[in-house]
N, C-alpha and C positions, 0 to 999 in steps of 0.2 A: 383731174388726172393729167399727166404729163406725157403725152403722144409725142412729141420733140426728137424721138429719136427711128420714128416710125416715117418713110415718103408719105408726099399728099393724098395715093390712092389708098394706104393703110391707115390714115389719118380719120379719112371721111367715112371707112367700112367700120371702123372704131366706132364712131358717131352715133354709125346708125346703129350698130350692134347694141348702146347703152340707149341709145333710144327709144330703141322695142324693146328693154327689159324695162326700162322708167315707165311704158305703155301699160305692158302688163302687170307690173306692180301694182300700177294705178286701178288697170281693169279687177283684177284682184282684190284690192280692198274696198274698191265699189261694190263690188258685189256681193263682197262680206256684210257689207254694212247693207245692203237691199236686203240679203235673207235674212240679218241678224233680227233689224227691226222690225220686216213684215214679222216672221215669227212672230215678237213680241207684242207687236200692236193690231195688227190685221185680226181683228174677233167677230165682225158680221157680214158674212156674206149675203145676203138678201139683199143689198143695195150697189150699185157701181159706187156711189160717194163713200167718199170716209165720214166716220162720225165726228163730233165734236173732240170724243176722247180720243179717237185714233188717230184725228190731227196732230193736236195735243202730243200724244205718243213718239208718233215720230218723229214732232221735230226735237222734242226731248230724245230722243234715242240717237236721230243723226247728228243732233250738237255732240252729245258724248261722246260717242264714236268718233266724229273728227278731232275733238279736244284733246282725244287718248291717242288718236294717230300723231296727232300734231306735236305733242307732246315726246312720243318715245322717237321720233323723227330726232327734235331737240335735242334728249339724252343722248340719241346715238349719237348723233354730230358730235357732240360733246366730249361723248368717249374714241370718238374718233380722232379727235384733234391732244386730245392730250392723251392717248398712243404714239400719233406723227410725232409728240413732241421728247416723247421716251426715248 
């Protein structure tokens, strides 16, 4: 984004403003991805360890999850840039 027309103190309150939204986007789909996979994998409680499968599970479940963020992250960019370019 181009601040260039904003002084140095509107510049840096910008900064932070995009900041704490990049923060909480982050916090947000972390969290998505906590309850998505406990849900799916978390099946025995009788133990503090995960089992073999639930290992297994999650890191199959956090790969995806990130692969899919990572992914529509790229699209959007994508459709971003060839919008600026319309």
């Amino acid at each position: 984004m181009d601040f260039s027309q904003f002084n140095g103190a509107e510049q840096a309150h910008m900064t932070k403003v995009i900041e704490r939204k990049q923060m909480a986007d982050f916090m947000k789909l972390y969290s998505g991805m906590v309850e998505r996979c406990f849900n799916a994998c978390a099946q025995d409680f009788t133990s503090k360890a995960l089992t073999s499968n639930e290992t297994t599970c999650v890191q199959n479940c956090t790969d995806k999850f990130l692969k899919h963020s990572e992914r529509v992250g790229t699209r959007f960019a994508e459709h971003n840039a060839e919008q600026a370019g319309k």
